[in-house]
LOGU-913901 format. One record per residue: x negated, y negated, z negated of N, C-alpha, C, O, CB in turn; residue in three letters. Coordinates in steps of 0.001 Angstrom, whole numbers, plus 524288, in hexadecimal, padded with zeros to 5 digits. Glycine has a CB too. Example, Ala and Ser with C-alpha at 12.3 -4.5 7.8 and 13.67 -1.06 7.14 Angstrom:
BEGIN
[romar [7CC7A 8163A 7E188] [7CFF4 81194 7E188] [7CC70 80CE4 7E188] [7C864 80CF7 7DEEF] [7D3D4 81179 7DCAA] 'ALA']
[romar [7CDCE 808CA 7E458] [7CA9A 80424 7E41C] [7CD9C 7FFE2 7E142] [7CB9F 7FB8E 7E099] [7C8FC 80256 7E9A3] 'SER']
This chain:
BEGIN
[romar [32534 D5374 AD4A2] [325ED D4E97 AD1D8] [32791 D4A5A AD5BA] [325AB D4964 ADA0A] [320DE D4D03 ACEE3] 'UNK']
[romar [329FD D48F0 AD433] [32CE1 D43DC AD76F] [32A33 D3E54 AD861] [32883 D3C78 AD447] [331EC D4244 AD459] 'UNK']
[romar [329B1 D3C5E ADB2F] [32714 D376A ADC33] [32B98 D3110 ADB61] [32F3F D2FE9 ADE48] [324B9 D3866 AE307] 'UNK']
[romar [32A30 D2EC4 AD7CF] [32F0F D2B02 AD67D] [32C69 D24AC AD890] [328E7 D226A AD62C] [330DA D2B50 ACE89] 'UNK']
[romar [32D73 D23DD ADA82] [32E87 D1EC6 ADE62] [330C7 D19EB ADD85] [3356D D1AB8 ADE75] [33164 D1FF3 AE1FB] 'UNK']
[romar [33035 D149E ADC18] [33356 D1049 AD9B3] [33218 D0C56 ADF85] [32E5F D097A AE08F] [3309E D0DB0 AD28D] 'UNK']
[romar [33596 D0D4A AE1B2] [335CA D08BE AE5DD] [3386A D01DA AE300] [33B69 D016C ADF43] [33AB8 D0B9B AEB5A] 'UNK']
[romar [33677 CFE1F AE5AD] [33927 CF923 AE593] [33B77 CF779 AE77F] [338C3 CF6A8 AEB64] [337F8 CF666 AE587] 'UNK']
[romar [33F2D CF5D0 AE858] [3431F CF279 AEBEF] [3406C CF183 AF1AC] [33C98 CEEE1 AF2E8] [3447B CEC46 AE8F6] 'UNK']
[romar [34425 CF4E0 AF4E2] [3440A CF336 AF8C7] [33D27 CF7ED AFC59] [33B5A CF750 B00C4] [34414 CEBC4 AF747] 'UNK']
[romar [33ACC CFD0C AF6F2] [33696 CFCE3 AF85A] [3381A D0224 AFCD7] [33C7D D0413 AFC7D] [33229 CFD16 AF376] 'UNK']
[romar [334DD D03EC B0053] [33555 D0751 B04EC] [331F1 D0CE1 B01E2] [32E7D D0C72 AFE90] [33213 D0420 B0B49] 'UNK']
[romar [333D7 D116F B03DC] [33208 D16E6 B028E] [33241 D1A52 B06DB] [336E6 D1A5A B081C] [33510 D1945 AFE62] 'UNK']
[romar [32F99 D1D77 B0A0E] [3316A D219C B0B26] [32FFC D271E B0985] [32C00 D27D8 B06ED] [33151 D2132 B0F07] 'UNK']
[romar [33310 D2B09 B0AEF] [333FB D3076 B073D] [333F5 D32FE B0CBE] [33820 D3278 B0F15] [33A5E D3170 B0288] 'UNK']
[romar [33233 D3433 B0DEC] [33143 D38F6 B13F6] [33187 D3556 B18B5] [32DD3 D3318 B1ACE] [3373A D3E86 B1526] 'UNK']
[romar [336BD D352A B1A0C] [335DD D32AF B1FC5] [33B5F D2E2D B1E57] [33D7A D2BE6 B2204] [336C2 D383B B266A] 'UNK']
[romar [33CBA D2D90 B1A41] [33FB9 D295C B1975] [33DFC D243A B1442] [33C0E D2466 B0FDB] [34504 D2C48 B186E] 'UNK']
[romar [33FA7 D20AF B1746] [33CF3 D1C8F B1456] [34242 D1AD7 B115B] [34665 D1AF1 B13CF] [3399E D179D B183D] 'UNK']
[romar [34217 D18CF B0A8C] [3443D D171F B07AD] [34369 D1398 B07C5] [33EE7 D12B6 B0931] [34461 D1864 B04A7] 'UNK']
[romar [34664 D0F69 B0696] [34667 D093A B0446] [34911 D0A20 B0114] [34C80 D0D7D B012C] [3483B D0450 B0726] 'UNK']
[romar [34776 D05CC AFBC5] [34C13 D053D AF7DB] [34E66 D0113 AF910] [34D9E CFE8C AFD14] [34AE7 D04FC AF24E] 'UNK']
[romar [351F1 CFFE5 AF517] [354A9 CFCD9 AF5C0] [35390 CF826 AF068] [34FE7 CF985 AED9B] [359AF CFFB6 AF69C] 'UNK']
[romar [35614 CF339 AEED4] [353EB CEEDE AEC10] [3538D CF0D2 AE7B2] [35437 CED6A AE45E] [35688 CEA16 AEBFC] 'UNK']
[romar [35278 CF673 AE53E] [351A5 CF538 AE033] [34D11 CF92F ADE73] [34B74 CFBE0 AE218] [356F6 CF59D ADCF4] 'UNK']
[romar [34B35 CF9DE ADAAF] [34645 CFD17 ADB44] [3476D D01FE AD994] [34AAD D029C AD616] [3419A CFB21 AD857] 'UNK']
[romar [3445D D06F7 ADC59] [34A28 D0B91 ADB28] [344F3 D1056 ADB02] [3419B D10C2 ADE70] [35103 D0CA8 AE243] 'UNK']
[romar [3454B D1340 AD6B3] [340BE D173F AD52F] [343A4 D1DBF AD88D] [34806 D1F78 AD792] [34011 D17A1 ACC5E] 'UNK']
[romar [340BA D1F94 ADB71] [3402F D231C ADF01] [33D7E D28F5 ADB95] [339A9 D278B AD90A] [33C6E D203F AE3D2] 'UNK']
[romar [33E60 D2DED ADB0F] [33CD0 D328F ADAFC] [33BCA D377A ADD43] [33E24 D3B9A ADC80] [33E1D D3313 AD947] 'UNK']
[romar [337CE D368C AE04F] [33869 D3822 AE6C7] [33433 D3FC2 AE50D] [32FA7 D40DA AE3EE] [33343 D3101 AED11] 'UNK']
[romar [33A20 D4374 AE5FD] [335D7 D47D4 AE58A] [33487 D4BCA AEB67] [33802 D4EB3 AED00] [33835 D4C01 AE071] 'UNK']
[romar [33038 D4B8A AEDB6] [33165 D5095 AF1D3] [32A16 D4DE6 AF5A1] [32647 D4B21 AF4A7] [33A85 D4FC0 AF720] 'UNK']
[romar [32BB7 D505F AF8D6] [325AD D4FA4 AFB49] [326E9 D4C70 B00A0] [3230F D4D62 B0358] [3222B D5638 AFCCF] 'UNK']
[romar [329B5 D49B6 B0306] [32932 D460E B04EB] [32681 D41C1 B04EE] [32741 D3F30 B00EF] [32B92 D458C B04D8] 'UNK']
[romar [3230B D3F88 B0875] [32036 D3BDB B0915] [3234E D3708 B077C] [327D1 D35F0 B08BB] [31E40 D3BFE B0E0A] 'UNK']
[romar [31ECC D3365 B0364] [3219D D2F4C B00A8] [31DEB D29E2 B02B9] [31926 D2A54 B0244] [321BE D308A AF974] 'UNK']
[romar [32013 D24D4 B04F7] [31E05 D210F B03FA] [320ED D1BF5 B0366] [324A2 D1A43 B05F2] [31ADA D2113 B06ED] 'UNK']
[romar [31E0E D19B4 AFF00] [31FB4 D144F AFC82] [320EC D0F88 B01DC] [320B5 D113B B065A] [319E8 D120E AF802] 'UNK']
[romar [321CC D0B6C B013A] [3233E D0918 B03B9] [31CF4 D0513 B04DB] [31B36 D049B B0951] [32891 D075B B017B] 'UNK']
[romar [31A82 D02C8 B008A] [316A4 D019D B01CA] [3118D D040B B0417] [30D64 D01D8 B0512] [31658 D0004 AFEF9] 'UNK']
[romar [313A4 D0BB0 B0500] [31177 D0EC8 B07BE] [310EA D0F2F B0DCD] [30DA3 D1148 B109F] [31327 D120F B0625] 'UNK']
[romar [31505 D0C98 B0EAC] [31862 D0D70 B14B9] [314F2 D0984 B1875] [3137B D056D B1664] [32028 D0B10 B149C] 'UNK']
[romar [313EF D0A34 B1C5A] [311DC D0708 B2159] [31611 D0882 B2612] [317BA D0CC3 B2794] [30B12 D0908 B232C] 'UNK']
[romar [316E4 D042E B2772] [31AAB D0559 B2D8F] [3172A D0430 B321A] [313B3 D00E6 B3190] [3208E D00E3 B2E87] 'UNK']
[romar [317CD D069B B3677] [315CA D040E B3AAE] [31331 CFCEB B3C19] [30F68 CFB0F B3E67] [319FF D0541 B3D75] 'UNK']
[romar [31838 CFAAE B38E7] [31643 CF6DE B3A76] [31333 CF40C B34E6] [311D4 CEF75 B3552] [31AA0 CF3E4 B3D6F] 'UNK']
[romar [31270 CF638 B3102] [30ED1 CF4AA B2DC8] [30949 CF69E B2CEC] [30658 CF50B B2975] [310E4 CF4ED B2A12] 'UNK']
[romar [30824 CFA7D B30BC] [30413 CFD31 B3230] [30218 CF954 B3618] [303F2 CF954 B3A88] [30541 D02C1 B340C] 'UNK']
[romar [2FF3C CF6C2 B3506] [2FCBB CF27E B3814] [2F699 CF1C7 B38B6] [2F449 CEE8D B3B6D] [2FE8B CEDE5 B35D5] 'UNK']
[romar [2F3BE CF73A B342A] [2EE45 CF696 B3688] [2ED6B CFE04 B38EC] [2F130 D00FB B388E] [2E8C3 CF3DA B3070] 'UNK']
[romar [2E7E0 D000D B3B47] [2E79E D026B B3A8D] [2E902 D060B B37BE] [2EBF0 D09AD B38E7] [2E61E D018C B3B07] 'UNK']
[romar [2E697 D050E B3332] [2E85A D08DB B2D00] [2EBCF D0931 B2BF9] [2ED44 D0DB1 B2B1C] [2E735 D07E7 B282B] 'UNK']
[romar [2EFF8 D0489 B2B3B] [2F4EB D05DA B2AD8] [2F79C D0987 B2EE5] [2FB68 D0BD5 B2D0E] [2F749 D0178 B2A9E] 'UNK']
[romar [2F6C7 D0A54 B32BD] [2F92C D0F98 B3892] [2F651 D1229 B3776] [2F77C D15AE B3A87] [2F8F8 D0F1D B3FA4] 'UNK']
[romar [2F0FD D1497 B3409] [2F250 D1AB6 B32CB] [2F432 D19D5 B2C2A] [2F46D D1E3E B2A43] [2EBD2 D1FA0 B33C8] 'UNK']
[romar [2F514 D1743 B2997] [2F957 D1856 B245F] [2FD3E D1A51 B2770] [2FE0B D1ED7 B28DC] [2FBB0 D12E5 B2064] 'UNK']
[romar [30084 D14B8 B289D] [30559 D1802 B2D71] [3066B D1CDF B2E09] [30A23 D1F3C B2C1D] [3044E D1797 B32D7] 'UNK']
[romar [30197 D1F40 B3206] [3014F D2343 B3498] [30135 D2795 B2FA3] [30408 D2B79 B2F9A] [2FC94 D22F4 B389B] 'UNK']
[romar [2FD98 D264B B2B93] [2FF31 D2A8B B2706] [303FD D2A43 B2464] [30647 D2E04 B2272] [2FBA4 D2A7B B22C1] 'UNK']
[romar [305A5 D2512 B2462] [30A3B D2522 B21C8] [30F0D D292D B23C0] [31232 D2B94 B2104] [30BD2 D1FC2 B21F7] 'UNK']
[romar [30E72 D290C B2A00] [312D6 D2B87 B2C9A] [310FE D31CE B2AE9] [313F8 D356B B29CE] [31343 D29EF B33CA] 'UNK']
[romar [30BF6 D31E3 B2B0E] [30C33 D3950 B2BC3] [30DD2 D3B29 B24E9] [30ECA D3F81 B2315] [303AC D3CF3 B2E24] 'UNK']
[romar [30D9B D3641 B228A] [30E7B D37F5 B1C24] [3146E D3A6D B1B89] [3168A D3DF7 B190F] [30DF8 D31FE B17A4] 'UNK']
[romar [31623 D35B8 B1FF9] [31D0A D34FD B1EE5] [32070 D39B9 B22EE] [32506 D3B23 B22AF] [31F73 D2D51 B2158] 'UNK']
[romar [31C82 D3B3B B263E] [31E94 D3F21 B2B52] [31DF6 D4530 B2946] [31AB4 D4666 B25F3] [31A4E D3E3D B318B] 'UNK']
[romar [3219F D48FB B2BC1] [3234E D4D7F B2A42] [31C8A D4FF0 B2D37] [31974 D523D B2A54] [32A75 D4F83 B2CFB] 'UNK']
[romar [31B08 D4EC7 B33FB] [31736 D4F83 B3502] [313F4 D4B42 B3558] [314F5 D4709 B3769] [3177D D51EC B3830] 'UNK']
[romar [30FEF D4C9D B332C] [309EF D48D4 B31A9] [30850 D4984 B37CF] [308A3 D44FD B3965] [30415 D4C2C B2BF2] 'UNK']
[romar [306E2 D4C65 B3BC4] [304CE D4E0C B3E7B] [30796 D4828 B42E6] [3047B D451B B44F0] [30597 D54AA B3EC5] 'UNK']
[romar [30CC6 D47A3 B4390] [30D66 D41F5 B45D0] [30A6B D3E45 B4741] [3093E D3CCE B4BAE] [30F61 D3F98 B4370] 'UNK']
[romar [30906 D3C8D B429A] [3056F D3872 B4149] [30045 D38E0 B432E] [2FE63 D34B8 B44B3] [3051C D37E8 B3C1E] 'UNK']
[romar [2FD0E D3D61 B438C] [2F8A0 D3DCA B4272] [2F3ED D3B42 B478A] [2EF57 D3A24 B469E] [2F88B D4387 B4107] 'UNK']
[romar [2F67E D3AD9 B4C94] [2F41F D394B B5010] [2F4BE D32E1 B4EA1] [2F0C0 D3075 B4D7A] [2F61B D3BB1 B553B] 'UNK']
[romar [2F961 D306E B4EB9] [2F89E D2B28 B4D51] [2F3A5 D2954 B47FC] [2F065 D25EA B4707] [2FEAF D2997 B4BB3] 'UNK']
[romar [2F54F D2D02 B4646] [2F070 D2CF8 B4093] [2ECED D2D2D B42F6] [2EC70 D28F8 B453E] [2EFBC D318D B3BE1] 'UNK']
[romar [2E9A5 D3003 B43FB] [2E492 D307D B44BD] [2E1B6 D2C35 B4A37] [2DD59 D2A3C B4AA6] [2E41A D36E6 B45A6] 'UNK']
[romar [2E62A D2C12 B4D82] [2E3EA D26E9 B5153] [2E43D D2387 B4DA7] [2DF85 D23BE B4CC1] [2E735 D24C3 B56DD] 'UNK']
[romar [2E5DF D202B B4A54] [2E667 D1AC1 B47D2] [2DFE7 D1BBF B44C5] [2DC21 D18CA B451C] [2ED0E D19D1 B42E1] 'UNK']
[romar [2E04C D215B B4191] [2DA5C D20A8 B3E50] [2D70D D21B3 B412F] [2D2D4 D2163 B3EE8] [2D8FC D23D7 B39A4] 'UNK']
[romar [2D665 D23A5 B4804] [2D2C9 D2340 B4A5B] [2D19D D1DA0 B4C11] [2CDA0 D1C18 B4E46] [2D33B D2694 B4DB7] 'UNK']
[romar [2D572 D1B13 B4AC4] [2D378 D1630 B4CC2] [2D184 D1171 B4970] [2CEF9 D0DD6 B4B58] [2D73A D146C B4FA8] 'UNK']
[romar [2D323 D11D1 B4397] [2D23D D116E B402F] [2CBEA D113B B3DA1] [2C8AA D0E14 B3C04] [2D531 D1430 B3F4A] 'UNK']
[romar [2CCBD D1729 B3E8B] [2C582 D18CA B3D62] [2C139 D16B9 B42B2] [2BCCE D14D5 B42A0] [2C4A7 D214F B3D1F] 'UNK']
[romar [2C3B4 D17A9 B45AB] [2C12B D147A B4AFE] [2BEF0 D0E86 B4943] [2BA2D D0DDD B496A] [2C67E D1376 B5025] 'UNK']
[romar [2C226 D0A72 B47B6] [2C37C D061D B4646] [2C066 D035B B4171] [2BE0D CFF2A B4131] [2C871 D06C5 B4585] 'UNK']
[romar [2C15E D0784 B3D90] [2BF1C D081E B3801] [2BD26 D0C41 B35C2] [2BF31 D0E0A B31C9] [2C21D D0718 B34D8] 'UNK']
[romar [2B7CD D0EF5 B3884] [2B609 D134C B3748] [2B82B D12F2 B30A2] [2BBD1 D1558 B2E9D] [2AF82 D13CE B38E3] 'UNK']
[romar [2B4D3 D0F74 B2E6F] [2B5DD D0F97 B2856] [2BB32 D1294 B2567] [2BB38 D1358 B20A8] [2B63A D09A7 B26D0] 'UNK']
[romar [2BDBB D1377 B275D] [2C300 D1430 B265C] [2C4CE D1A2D B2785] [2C94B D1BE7 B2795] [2C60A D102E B29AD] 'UNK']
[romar [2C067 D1CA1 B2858] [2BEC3 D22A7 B27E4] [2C038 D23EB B21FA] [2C437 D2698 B21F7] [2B7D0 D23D7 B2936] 'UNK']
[romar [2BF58 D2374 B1F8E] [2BF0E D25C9 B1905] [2C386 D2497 B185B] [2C54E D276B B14E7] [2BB14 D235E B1429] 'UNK']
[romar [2C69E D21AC B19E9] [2CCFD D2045 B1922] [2D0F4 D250F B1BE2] [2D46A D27E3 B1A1B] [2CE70 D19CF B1C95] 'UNK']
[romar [2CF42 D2491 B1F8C] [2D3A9 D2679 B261C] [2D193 D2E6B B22D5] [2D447 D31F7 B210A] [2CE95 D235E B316C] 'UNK']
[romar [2CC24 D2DCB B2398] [2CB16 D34B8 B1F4B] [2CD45 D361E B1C59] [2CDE4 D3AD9 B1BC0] [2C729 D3607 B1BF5] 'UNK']
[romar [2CF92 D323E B18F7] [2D1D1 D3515 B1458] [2D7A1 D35D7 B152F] [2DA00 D39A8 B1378] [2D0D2 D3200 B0F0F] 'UNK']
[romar [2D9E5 D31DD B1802] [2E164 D30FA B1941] [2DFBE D36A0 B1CAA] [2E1A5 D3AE1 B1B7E] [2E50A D294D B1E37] 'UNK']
[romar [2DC9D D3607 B203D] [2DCA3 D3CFC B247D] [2DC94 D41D1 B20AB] [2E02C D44FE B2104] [2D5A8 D3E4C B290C] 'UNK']
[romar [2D7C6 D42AE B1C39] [2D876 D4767 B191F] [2DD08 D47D6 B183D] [2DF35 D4BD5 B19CB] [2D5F5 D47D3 B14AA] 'UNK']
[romar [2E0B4 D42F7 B14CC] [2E631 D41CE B126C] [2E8E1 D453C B1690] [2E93C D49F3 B15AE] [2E85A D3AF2 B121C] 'UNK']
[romar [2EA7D D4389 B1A51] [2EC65 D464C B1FFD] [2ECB7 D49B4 B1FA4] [2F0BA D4BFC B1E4A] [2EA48 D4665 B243D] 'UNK']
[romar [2E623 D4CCB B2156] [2E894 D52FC B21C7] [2E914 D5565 B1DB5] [2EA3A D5A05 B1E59] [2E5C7 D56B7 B24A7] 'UNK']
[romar [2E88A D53AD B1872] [2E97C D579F B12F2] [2EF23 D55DD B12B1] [2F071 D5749 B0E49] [2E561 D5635 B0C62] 'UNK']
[romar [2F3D9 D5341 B1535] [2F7FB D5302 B13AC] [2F914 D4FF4 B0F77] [2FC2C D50E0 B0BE7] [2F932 D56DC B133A] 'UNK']
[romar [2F62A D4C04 B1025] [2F603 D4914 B0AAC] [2F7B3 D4235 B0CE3] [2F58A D3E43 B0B32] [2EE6F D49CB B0744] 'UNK']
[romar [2FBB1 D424F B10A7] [2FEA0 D3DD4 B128E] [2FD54 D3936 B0FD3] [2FA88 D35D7 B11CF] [30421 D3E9A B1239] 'UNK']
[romar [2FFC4 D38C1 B0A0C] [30017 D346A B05D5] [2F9CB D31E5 B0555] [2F793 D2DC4 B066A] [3026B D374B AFF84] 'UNK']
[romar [2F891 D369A B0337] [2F23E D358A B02F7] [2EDDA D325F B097D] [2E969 D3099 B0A01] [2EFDF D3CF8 B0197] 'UNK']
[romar [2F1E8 D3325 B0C95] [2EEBC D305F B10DB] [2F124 D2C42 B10D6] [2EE66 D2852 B1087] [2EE43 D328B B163C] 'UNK']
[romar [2F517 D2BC2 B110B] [2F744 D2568 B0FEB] [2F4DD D222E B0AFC] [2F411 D1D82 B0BD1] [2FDF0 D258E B0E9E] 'UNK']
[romar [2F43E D232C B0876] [2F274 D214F B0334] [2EBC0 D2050 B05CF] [2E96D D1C7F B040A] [2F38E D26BD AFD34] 'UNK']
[romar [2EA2B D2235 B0810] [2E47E D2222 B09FC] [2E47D D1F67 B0E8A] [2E0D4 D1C7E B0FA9] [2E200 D276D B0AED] 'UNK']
[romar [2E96C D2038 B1237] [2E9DA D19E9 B1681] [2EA88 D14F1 B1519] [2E9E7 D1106 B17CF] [2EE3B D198B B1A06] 'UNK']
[romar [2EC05 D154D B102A] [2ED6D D10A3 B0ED3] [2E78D D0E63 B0D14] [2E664 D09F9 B0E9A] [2F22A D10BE B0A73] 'UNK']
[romar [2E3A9 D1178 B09C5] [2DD02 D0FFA B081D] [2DC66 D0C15 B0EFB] [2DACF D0797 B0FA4] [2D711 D1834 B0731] 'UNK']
[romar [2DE81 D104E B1357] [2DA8C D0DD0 B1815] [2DC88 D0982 B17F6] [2D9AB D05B6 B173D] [2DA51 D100F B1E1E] 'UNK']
[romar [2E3B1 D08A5 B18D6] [2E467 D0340 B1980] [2E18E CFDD4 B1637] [2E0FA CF983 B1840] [2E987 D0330 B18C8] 'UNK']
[romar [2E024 CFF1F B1139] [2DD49 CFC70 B0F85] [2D8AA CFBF4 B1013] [2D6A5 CF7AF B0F2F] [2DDD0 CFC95 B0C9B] 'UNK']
[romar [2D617 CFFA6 B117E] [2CFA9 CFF8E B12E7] [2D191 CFC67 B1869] [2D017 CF7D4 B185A] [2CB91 D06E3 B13C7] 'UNK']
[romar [2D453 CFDC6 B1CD0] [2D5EE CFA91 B207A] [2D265 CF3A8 B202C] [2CE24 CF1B4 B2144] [2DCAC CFAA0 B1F62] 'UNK']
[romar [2D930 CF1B2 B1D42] [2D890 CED35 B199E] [2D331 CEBB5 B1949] [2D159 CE89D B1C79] [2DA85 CEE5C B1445] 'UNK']
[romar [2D051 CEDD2 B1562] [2CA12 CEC72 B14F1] [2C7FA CEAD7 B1882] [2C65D CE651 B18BE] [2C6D1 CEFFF B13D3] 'UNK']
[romar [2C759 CEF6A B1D74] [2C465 CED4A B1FB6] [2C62D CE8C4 B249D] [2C3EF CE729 B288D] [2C1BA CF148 B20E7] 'UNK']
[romar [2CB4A CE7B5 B222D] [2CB81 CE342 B26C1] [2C99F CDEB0 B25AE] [2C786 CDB5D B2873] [2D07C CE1F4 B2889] 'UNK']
[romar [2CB54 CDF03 B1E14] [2CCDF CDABA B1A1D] [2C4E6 CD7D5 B1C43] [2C3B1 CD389 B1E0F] [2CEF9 CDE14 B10F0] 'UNK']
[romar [2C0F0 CDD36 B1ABC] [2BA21 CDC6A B1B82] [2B90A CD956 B2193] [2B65A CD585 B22B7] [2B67C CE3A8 B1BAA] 'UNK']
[romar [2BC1D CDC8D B247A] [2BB27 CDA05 B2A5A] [2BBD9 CD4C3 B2AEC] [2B867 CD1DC B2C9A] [2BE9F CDC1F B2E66] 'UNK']
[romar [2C1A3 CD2DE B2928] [2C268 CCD99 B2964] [2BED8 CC9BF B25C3] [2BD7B CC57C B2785] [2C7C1 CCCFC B283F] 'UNK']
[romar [2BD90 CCB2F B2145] [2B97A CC6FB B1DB5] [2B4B9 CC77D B209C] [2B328 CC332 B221A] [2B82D CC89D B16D3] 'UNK']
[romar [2B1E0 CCB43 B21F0] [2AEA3 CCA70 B2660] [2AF46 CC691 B2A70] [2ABD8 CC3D9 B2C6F] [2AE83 CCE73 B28A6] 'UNK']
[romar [2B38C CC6A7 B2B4B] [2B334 CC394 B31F1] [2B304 CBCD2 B2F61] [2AFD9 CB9BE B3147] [2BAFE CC52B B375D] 'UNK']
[romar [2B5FC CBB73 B2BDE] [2B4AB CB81B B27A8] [2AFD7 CB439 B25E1] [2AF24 CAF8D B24FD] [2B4F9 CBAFC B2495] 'UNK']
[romar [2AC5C CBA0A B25ED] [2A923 CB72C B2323] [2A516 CB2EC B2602] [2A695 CB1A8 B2A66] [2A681 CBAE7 B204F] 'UNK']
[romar [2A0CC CB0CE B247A] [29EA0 CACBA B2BBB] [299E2 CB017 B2C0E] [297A3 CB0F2 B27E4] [29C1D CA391 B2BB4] 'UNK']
[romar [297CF CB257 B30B9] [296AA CB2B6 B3367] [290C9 CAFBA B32B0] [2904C CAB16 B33DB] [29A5A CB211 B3625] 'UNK']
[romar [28C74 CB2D5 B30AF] [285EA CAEE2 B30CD] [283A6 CAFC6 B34D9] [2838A CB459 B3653] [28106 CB011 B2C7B] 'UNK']
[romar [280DB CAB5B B3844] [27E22 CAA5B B3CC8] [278E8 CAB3D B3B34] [277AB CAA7B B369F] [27F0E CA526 B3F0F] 'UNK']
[romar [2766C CAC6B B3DC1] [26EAD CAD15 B3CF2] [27007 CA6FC B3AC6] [27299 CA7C2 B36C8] [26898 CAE15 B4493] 'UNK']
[romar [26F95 CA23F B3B68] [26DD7 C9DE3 B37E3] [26FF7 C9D78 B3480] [27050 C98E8 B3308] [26DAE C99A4 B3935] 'UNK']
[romar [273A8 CA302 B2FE9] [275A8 CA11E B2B16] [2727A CA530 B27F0] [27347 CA6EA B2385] [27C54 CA113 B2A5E] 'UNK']
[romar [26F42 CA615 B2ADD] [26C4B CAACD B26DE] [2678A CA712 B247E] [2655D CA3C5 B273B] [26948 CB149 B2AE0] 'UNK']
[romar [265F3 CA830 B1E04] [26254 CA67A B1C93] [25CA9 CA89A B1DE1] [25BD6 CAC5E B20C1] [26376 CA647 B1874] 'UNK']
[romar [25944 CA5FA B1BA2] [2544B CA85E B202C] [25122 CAABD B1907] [250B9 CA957 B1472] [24F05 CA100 B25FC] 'UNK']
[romar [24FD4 CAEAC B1C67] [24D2D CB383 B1A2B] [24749 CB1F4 B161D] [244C2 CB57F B1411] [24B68 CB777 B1FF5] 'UNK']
């Protein structure tokens, strides 16, 4: 069964190792075969990979899009060693994109890097309202 696709003006695709752009008008796609597919709001480049999490999406993104997965795999695993180093918490995330991994299930780990980039997010979004908030001295405590 064929996978059918409606890009928008101007939106980005790639289909194996070549990337589509359309062109200004909005143009419906019927894409059949087993080549690796991602949308344009799928895509991370080097230089939009700007936290942690985003460089191992990246890093999955490439082994999704690469003939060998095996490439990738040292850059992968230093970024989530450092990661989990960083943000133990982020174990139950980095576990599941790894099962994804070795069952050959590429898409499915991207789709699950993307959970971390947002769990990411969280915990920066918690860190910063913390730092925020003021700070009570022994003389703002009420007495017992």
């Amino acid at each position: 069964m064929a996978l059918k696709v409606n890009l928008k003006a101007g939106e980005r695709l790639i289909i194996g190792d070549c990337l589509i752009t359309n062109t200004d008008q909005r143009t419906q796609l019927l894409i059949d075969g087993k080549s690796p597919i991602l949308r344009g709001k799928d895509i991370l480049t080097p230089e939009t990979a700007d936290t942690p999490t985003k460089r191992i999406y990246l890093s999955v993104q490439l082994m999704y899009l690469s003939k060998d997965v095996s490439d990738h795999h040292d850059t992968y695993f230093q970024l989530v060693r450092d990661v989990v180093h960083a943000a133990p918490s982020t174990w139950p995330y980095i576990e599941e994109i790894n099962n994804h991994i070795l069952t050959g299930e590429l898409y499915k780990a991207l789709k699950q890097a993307k959970k971390l980039i947002i769990y990411e997010q969280e915990l920066l979004d918690n860190a910063s309202r913390r730092k925020r908030l003021p700070v009570r001295s022994e003389g703002d405590r009420k007495p017992a």
